[in-house]
DRENKOL-577672 format. One record per residue: x, y, z of N, C-alpha, C in turn; residue in three letters. Coordinates in nm, 3 decimals, always signed. Example, Ala and Ser with C-alpha at 12.3 -4.5 7.8 and 13.67 -1.06 7.14 Angstrom:
<nodes>
+---------+---------+---------+---------+---------+---------+---------+---------+---------+-----+
:     npx :     npy :     npz :    capx :    capy :    capz :     cpx :     cpy :     cpz :   r :
+---------+---------+---------+---------+---------+---------+---------+---------+---------+-----+
:  +1.319 :  -0.569 :  +0.780 :  +1.230 :  -0.450 :  +0.780 :  +1.320 :  -0.330 :  +0.780 : ala :
:  +1.285 :  -0.225 :  +0.708 :  +1.367 :  -0.106 :  +0.714 :  +1.290 :  +0.003 :  +0.787 : ser :
+---------+---------+---------+---------+---------+---------+---------+---------+---------+-----+
</nodes>
This chain:
<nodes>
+---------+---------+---------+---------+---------+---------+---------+---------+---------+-----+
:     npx :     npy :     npz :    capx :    capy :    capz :     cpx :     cpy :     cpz :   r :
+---------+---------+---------+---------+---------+---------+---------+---------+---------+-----+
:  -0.153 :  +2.671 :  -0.294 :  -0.152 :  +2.533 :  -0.335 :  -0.246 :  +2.453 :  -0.245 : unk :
:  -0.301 :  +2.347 :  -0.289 :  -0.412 :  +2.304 :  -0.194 :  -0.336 :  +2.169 :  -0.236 : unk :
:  -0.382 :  +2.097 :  -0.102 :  -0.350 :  +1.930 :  -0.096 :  -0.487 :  +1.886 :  -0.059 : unk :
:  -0.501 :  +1.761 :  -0.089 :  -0.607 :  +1.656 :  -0.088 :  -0.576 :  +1.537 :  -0.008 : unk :
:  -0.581 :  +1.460 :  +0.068 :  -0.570 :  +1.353 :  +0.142 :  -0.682 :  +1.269 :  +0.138 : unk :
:  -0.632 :  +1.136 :  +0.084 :  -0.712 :  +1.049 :  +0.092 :  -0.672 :  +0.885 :  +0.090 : unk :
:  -0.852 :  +0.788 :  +0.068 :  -0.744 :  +0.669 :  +0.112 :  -0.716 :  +0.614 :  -0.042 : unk :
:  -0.692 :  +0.656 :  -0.106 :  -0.643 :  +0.588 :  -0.238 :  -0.731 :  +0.557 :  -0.368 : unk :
:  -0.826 :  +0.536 :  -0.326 :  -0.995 :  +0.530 :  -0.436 :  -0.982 :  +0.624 :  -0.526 : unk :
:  -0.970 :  +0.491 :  -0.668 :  -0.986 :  +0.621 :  -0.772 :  -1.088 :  +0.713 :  -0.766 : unk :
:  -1.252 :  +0.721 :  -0.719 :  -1.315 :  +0.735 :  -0.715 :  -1.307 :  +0.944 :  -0.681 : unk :
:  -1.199 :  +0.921 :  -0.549 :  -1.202 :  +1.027 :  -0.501 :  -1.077 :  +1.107 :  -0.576 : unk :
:  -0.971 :  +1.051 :  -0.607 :  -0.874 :  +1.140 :  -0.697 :  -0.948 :  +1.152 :  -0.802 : unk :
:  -1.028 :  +1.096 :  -0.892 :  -1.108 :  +1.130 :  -1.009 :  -1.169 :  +1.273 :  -0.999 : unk :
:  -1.280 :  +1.299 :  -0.873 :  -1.323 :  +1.419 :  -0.822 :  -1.235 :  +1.514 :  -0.795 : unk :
:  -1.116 :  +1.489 :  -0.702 :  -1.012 :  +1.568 :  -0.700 :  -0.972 :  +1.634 :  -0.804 : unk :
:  -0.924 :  +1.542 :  -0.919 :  -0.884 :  +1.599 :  -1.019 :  -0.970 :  +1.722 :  -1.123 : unk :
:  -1.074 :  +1.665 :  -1.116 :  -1.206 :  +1.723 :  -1.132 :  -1.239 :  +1.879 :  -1.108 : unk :
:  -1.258 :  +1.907 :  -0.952 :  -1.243 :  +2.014 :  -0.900 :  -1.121 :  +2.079 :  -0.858 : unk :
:  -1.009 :  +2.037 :  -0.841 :  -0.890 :  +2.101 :  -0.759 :  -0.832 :  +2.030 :  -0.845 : unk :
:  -0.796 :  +2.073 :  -1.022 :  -0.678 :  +1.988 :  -1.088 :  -0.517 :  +2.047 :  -1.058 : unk :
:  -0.493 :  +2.118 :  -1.014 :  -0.384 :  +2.134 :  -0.976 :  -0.329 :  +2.113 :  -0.769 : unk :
:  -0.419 :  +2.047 :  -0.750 :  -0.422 :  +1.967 :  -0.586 :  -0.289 :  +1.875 :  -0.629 : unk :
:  -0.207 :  +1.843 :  -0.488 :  -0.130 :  +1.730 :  -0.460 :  -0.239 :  +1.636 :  -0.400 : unk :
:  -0.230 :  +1.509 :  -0.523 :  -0.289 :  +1.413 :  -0.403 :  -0.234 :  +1.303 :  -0.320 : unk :
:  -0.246 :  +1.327 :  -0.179 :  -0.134 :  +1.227 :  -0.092 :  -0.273 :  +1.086 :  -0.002 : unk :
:  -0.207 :  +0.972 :  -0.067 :  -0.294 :  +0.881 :  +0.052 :  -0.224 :  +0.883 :  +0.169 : unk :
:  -0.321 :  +0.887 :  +0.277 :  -0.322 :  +0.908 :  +0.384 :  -0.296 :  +0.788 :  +0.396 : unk :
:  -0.184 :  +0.772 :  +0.537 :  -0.096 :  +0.678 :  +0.591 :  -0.159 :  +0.571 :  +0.663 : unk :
:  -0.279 :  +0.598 :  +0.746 :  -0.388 :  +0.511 :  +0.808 :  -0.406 :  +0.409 :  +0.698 : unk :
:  -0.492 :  +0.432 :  +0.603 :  -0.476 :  +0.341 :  +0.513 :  -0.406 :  +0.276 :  +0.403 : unk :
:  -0.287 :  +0.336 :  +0.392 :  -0.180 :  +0.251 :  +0.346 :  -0.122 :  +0.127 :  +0.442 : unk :
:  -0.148 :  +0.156 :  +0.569 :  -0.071 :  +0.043 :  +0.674 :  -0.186 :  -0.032 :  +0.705 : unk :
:  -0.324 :  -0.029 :  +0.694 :  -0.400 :  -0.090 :  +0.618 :  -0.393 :  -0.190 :  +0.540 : unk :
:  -0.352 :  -0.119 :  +0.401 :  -0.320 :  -0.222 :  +0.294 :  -0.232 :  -0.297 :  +0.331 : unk :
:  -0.108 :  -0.288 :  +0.384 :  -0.005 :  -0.371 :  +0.413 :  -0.040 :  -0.466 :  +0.504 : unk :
:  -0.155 :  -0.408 :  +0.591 :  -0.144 :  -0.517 :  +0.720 :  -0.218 :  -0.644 :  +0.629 : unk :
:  -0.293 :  -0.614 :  +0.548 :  -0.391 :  -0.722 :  +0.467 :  -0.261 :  -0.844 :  +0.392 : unk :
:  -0.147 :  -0.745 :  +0.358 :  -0.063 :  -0.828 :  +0.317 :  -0.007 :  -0.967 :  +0.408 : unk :
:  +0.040 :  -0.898 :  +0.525 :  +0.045 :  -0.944 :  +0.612 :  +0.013 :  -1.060 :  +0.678 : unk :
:  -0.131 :  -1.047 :  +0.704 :  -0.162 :  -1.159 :  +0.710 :  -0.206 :  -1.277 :  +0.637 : unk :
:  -0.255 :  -1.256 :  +0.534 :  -0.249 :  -1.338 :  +0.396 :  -0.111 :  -1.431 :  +0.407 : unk :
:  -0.045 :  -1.368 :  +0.413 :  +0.124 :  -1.426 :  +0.408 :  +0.133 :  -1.546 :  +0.492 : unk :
:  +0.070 :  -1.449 :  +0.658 :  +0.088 :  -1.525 :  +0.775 :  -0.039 :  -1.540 :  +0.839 : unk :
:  -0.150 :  -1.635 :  +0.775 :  -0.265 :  -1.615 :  +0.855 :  -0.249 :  -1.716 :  +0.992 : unk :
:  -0.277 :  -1.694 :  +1.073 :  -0.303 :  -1.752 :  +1.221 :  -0.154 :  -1.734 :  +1.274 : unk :
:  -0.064 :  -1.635 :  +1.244 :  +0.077 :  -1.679 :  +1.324 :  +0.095 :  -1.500 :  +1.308 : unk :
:  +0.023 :  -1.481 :  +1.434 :  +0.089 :  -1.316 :  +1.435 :  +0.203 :  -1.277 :  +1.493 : unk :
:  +0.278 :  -1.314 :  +1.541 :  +0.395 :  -1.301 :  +1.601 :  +0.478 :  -1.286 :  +1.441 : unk :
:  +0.462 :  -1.376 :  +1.343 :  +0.523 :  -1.382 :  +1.160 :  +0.485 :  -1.222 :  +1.148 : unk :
:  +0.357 :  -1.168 :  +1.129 :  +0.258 :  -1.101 :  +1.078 :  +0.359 :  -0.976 :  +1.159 : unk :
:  +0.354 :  -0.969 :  +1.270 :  +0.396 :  -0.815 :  +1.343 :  +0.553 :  -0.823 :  +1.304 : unk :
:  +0.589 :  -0.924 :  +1.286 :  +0.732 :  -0.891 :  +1.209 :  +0.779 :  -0.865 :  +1.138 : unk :
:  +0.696 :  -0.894 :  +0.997 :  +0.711 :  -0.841 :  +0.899 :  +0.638 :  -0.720 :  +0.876 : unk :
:  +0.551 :  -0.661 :  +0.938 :  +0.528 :  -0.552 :  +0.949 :  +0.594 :  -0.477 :  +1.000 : unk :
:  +0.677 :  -0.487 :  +1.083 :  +0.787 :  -0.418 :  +1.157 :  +0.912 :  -0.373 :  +1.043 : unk :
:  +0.957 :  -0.463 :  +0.998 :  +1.024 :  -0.424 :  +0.843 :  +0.936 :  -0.330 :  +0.696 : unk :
:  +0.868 :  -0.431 :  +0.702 :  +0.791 :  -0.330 :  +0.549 :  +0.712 :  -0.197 :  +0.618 : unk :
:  +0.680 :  -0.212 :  +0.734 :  +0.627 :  -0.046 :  +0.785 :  +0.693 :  +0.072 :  +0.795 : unk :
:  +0.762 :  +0.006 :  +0.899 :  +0.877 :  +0.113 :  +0.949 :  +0.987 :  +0.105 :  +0.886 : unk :
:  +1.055 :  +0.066 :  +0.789 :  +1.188 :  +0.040 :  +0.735 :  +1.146 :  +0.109 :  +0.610 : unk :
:  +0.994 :  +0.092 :  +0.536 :  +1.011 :  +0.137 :  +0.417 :  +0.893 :  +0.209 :  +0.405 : unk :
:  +0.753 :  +0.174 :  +0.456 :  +0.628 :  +0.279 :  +0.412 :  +0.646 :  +0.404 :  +0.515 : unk :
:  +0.693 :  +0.365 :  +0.616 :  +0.660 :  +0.478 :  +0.737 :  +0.814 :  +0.587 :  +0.666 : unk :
:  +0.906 :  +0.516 :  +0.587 :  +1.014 :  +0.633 :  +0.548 :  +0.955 :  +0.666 :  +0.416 : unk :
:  +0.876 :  +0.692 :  +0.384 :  +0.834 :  +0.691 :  +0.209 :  +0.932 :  +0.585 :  +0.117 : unk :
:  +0.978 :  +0.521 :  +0.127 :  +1.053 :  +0.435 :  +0.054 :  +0.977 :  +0.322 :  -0.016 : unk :
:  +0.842 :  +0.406 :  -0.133 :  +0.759 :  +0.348 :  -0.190 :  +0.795 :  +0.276 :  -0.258 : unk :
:  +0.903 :  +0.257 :  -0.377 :  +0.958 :  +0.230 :  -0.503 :  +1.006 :  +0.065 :  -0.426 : unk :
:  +1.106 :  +0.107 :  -0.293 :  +1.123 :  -0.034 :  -0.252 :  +1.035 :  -0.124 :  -0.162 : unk :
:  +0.953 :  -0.099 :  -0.140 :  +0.822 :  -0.132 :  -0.102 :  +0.760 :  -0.267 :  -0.216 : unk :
:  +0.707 :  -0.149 :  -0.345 :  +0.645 :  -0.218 :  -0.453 :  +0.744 :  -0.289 :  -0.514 : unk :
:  +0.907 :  -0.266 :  -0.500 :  +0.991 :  -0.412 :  -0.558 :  +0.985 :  -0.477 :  -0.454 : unk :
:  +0.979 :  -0.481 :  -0.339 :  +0.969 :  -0.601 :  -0.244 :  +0.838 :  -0.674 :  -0.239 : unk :
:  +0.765 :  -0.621 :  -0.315 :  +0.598 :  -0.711 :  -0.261 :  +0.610 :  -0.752 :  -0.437 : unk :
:  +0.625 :  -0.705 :  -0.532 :  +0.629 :  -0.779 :  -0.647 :  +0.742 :  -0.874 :  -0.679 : unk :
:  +0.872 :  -0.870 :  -0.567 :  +0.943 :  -1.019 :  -0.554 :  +0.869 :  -1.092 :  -0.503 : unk :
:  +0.763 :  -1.072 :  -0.412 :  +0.753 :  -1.232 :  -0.338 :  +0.691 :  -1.335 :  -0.423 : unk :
:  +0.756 :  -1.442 :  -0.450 :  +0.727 :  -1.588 :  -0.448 :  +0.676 :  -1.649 :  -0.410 : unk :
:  +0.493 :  -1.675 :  -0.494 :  +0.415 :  -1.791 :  -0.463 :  +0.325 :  -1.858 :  -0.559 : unk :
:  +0.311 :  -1.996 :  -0.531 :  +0.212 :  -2.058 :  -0.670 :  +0.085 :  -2.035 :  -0.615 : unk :
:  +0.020 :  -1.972 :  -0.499 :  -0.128 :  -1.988 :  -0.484 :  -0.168 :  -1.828 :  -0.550 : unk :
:  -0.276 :  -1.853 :  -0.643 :  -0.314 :  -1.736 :  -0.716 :  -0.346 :  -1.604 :  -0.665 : unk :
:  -0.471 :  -1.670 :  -0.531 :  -0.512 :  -1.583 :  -0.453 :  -0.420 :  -1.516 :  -0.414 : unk :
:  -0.287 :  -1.530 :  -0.366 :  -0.208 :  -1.444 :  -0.306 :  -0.150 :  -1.356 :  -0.385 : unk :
:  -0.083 :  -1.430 :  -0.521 :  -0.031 :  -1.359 :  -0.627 :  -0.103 :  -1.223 :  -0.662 : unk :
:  -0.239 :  -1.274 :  -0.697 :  -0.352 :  -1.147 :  -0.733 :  -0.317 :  -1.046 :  -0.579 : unk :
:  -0.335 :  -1.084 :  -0.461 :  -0.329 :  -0.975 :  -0.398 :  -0.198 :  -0.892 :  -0.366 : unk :
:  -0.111 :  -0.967 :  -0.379 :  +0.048 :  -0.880 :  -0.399 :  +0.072 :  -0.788 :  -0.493 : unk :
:  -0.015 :  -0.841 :  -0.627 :  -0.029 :  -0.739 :  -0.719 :  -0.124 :  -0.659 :  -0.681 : unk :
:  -0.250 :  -0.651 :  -0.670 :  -0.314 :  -0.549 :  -0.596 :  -0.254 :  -0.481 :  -0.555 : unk :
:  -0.186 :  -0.527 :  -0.407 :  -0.152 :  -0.415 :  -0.327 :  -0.047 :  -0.319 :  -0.338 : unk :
:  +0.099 :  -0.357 :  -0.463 :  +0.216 :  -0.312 :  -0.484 :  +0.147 :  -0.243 :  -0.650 : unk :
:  +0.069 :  -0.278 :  -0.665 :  -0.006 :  -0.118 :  -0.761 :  -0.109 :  -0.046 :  -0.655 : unk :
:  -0.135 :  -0.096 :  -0.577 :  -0.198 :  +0.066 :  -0.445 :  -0.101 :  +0.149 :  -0.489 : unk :
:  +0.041 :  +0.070 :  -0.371 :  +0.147 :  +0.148 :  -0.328 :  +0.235 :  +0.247 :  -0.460 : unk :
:  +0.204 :  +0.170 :  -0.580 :  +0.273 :  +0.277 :  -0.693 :  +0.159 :  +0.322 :  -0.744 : unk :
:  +0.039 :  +0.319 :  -0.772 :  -0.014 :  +0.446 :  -0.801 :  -0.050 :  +0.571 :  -0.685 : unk :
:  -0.008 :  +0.507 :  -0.565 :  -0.047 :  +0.670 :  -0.487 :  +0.064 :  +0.667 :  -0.406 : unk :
:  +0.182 :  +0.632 :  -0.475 :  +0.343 :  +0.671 :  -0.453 :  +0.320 :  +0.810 :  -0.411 : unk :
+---------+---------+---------+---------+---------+---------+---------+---------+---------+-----+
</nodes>
């Protein structure tokens, strides 16, 4: 069985699939905490002390345990009228469920 690691780009599971269609493909954890940290601060720009806290919960409580499913219901609850943010919560809680 062969595995594939990567950072999430359809680009590269496309190829994956491509050559190695029976590969597991897993995103690599570097850049999933990545994506989250982007969340992060968006949320909390200029107040990192906010920022490392809530990373401290959504990291370690739920991405660092694989606890993807509650992850992407916790980032598609959050509540806000500015678009920009909306668009990127959705962004980022379809990262986290398509490379669940």
């Amino acid at each position: 069985m062969r595995a594939v690691i990567g950072d999430g780009a359809e680009w590269i599971w496309t190829l994956v699939a491509e050559h190695f269609p029976d590969a597991i493909q897993i995103a690599d954890l570097y850049h999933a905490r990545q994506h989250l940290w982007e969340v992060a601060r968006q949320l909390y720009p200029h107040e990192e002390i906010k920022q490392k806290t809530w990373m401290k919960v959504h990291q370690k409580h739920l991405l660092d345990k694989g606890k993807i499913e509650r992850l992407v219901g916790t980032l598609r609850a959050i509540e806000t009228t500015n678009f920009q943010m909306a668009e990127k919560l959705r962004t980022e809680a379809d990262y986290f469920e398509r490379n669940a």
